[in-house]
C-alpha positions as CSV (number, residue, x, y, z in Angstrom):
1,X,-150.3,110.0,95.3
2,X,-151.1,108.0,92.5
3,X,-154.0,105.4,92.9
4,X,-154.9,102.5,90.1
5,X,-157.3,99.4,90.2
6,X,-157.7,96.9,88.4
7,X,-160.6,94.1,88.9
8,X,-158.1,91.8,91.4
9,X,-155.7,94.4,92.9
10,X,-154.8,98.1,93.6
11,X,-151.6,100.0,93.6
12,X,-151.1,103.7,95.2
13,X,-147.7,105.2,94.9
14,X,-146.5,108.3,96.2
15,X,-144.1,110.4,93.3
16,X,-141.9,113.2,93.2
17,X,-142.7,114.9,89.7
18,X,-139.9,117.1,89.5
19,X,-137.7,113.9,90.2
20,X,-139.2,111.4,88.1
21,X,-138.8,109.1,91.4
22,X,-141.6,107.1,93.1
23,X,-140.7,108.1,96.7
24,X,-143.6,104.9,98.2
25,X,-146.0,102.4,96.8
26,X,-148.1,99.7,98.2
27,X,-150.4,97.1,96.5
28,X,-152.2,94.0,97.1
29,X,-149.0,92.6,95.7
30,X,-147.1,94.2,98.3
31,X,-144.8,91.1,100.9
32,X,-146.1,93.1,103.7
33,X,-149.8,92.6,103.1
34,X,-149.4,89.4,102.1
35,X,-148.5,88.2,105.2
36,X,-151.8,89.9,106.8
37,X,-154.2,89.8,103.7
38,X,-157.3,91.2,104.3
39,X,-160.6,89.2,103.6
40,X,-164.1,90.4,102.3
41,X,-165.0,93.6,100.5
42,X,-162.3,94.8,98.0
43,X,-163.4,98.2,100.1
44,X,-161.6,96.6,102.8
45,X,-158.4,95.5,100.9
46,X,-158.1,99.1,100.1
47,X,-158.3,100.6,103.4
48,X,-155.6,97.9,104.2
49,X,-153.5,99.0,101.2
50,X,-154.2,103.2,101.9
51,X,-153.0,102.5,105.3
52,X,-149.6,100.7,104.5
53,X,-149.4,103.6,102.3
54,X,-149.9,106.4,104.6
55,X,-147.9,104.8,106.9
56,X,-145.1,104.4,104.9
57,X,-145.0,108.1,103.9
58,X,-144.8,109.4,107.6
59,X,-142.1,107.2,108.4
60,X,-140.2,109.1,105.4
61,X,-141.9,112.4,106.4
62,X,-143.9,113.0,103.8
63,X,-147.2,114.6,105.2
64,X,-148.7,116.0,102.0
65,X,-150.2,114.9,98.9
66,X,-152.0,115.7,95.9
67,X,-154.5,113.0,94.8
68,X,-154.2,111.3,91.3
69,X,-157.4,109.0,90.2
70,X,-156.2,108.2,87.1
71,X,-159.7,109.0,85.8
72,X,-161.3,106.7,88.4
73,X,-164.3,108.7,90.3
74,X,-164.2,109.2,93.7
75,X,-165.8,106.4,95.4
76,X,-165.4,103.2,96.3
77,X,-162.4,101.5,96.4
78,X,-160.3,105.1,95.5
79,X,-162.3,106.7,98.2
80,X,-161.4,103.9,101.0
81,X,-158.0,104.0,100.2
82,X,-157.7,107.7,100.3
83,X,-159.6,107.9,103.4
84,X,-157.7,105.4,105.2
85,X,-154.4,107.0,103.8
86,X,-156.0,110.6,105.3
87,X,-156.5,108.6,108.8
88,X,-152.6,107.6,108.6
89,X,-151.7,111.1,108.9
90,X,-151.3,112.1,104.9
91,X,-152.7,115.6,104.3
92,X,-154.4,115.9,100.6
């Protein structure tokens, strides 16, 4: 799972590397959370976005992960999205 941010929005995708294929992505940007955007802490917006994602990858069956921060640190808005993806049922 791939995770970027930028200071408005943040994308997570999930990829196969062998493929080249993205298998699932969310984002702010996504039709499905803009019909229920979150308001508030951009904490919150991305625990909204790593659940869509986690969701999303159990209703294709994929249960595992491998986390890619794209040099972001761990916390934040990469941890809440992971965290809320980990809640979904992805394993990391």
């Amino acid at each position: 799972m791939s995770v970027f941010r930028t200071a408005n929005h943040i994308y997570a995708q999930i990829v196969d590397d062998t493929q080249g294929i993205t298998l699932v992505s969310a984002s702010t940007l996504d039709k499905e959370y803009k019909k229920n955007p979150v308001t508030g802490k951009k904490q919150e917006i991305a625990k909204a976005v790593g659940n869509l994602i986690g969701k999303r990858a159990v209703d294709k069956g994929i249960t595992k992960v491998v986390l890619d921060r794209n040099g972001f640190l761990y916390h934040g808005r990469i941890k809440a999205l992971s965290d809320a993806a980990r809640e979904a049922g992805l394993l990391f």
